[in-house]
C-alpha positions, 0 to 999 in steps of 0.5 A, a space after each residue: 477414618 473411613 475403614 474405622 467407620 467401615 469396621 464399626 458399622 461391620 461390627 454393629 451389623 453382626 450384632 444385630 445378626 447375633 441378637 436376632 439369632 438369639 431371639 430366635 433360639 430363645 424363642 424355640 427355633 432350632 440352632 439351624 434356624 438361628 444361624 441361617 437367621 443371622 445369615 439372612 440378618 447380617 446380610 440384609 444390614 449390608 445391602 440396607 448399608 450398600 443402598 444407603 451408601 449409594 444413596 449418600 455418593 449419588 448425594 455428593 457427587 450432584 453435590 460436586 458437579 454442582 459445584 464444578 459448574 458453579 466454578 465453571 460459570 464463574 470461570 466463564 464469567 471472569 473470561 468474558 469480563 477479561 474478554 470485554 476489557 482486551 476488546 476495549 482497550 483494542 478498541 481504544 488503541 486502534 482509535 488513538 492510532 486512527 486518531 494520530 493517523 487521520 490527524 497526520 493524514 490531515 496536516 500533511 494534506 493541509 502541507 501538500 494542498 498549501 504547496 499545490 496553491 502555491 505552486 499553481 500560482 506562481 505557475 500561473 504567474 510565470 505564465 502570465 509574465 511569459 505571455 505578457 513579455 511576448 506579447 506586450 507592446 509596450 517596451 517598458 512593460 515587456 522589461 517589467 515583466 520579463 525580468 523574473 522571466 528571464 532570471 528563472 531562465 537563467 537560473 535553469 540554464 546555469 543548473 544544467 550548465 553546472 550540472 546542479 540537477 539531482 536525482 529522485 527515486 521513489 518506490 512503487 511495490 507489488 501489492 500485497 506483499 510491499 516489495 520493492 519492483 519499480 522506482 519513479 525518477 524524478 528531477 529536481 534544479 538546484 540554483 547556485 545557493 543550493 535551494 532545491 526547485 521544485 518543477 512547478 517553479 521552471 517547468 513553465 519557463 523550461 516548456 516554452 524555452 525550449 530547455 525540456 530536452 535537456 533535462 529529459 537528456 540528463 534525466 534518461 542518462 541518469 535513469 540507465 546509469 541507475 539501472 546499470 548500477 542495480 543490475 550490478 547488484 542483482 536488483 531487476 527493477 525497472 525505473 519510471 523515467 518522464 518524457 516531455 511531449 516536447 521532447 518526442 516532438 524535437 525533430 532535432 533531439 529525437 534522433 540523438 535519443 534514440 540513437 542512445 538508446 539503441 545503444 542501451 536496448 538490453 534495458 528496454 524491460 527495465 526503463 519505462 517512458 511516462 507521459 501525462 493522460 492529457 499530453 498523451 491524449 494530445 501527441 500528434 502524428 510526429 509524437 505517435 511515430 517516436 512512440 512507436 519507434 521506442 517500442 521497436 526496441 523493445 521499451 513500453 510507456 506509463 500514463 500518469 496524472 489520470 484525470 479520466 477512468 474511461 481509457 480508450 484500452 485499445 488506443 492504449 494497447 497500440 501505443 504500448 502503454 504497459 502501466 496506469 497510475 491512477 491517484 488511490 483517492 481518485 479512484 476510490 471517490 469514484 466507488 459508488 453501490 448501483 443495483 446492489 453492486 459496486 461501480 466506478 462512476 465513470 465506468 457504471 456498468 463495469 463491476 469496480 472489482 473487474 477494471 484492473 482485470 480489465 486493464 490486464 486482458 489490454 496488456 495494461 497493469 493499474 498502479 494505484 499512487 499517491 496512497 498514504 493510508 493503511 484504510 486505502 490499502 485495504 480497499 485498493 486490494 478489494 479492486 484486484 489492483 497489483 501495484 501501489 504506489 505513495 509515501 506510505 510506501 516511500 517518499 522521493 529520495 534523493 540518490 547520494 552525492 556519490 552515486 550521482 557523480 558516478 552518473 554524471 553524464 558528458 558535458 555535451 550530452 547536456 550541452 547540446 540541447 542548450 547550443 540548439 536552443 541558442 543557435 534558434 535565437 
């Protein structure tokens, strides 16, 4: 179509060159004259045809950059619109599952703080009944009170006699990457229908009869059985292993305890002896001594249940405390902004940021426990802290029937602690 136009509008221009030519020539103009007139025509009908078309692309090609602009903005537009609707329904998703998590969050808090009371009172009530028992004057009360007493007595002896102690491991990791480094053990009696106690049910009783150097016998048994059993495998972690404050103290037990581990050094950087802050703050000459003789071989210490953040750092360096656990939700209540910066509200003149490095130049490394929420994470690696700890990592579990068999410890690893207790009555 358009060399069809072309060859038309050629063809009218040289008819118009030819009969201006010939205007001329009838008008007496010399041949010569008439051709450079044609000449002259013809190409001035092509630059007016040259300028005109110019005239015409220059027209639609604003034509089509308007257009292409219209089409962008409309581009842009429906982006935005789909933009906005992912954001939406990202927020939503992110809320619901907020939602669920807060609400999850909640029940198995209203679970744990249920539990908590009621272990606290029947705590309360086994103390108060050993008391009552020791004290009482009157016969018939002291029976009256020291019957439960003396069944959940019996029912720990039987589950150490019989061996019906279970094993718990739960993981702590390195933060942020989530890898497994550490486990904490804990103990758990069975009585003899299989019910699992759980420690705030005999450790009043076991406390004040004496009993707690068993089971920190057969825990620390089990502990090194473990950690020989994931050395087998190429798995170097260490084991959190509690030890009672009554069980440093034993001028009778020590000795033994020691002597095992003498035995088992070459697993001094795998096994680490945890305390509670308060029997910590509380241990005594005796207690500091055993400390130090542990840490000759070479085995370093944990503090747990921390109920205050200003530490003595040095205390803690000369007893060869390696590891604080500090509850996520303790330590984040305590952030509060002073003078435009963040603080803990029992260190207000340490940057919150700089307590776990602070804790680093002491030898000291901060294990936040107890974390349960993806919220907390993200916040206890804004405090620098390496170590987490928490059933959003991994609850308690208990180590499989088989492993515990291939654990078990002699019969007079056990027993003895239990012969001394009754040779003292």
């Amino acid at each position: 179509m358009r060399r069809l136009k072309l060859a038309l509008l050629t063809g009218a221009y040289l008819c118009l060159a030819l009969i201006v030519s010939l205007l001329l020539w009838r008008m007496g103009a010399t041949p010569a004259v008439g051709l450079s007139a044609f000449i002259g025509s013809l190409g001035l009908c092509f630059a007016f045809h040259g300028i005109i078309s110019n005239v015409f692309d220059n027209a639609q090609l604003k034509l089509d950059i308007e257009t292409v602009r219209e089409a962008h903005s409309i581009l842009v537009e429906q982006i935005e619109k789909i933009d906005a609707r992912m954001t939406t329904l990202v927020e939503t998703v992110a809320e619901d599952a907020e939602k669920r998590s807060a609400e999850l969050t909640s029940e198995v808090h209203q679970l744990e703080d249920l539990m908590q009371r009621m272990s606290e009172r029947l705590e309360s009530q086994l103390t108060h009944q050993v008391a009552a028992a020791r004290h009482s004057a009157s016969a018939s009360a002291n029976a009256r009170v020291a019957a439960p007493v003396n069944a959940m007595l019996e029912i720990v002896q039987d589950a150490l006699a019989e061996n019906r102690v279970d094993l718990y491991l739960q993981p702590v990791v390195s933060l942020p990457q989530r890898r497994t480094v550490f486990y904490e053990s804990f103990s758990r009696l069975r009585d003899e229908t299989g019910r699992v106690m759980m420690p705030a049910e005999y450790l009043a009783v076991a406390e004040s009869e004496g009993l707690m150097t068993a089971i920190d016998n057969l825990l620390l048994f089990r502990c090194v059985q473990i950690v020989r059993r994931l050395a087998k495998q190429d798995r170097k972690v260490g084991i959190f292993c509690n030890i009672s404050l009554a069980s440093l103290a034993d001028e009778s037990f020590f000795p033994q305890f020691l002597e095992f581990l003498q035995g088992h050094k070459d697993l001094a950087g795998s096994l680490i002896f945890e305390l509670g802050q308060t029997a910590f703050n509380q241990r005594g000459p005796v207690e500091a001594r055993h400390m130090a003789r542990l840490a000759s071989l070479g085995f370093q210490f944990s503090l747990d249940k921390i109920v205050d953040l200003d530490l003595d750092f040095q205390d803690l360096a000369r007893a060869d405390v390696k590891f604080v656990k500090v509850g996520a939700e303790m330590i984040l209540e305590q952030l509060e902004e002073q003078d435009g910066k963040l603080v803990l509200s029992s260190l207000p003149d340490l940057n919150a940021a700089d307590f776990a490095a602070l804790m680093r130049r002491y030898g000291v490394e901060v294990i936040a426990e107890k974390v349960e929420s993806e919220r907390q994470i993200a916040e206890i690696l804004d405090l620098d802290i390496g170590y987490g700890q928490g059933h959003l990592f991994g609850e308690p579990r208990a180590i499989r029937d088989a492993v515990l068999a291939e654990t078990a410890p002699p019969a007079d690893f056990v027993q003895a602690p239990l012969r001394r207790r009754a040779a003292n009555w």
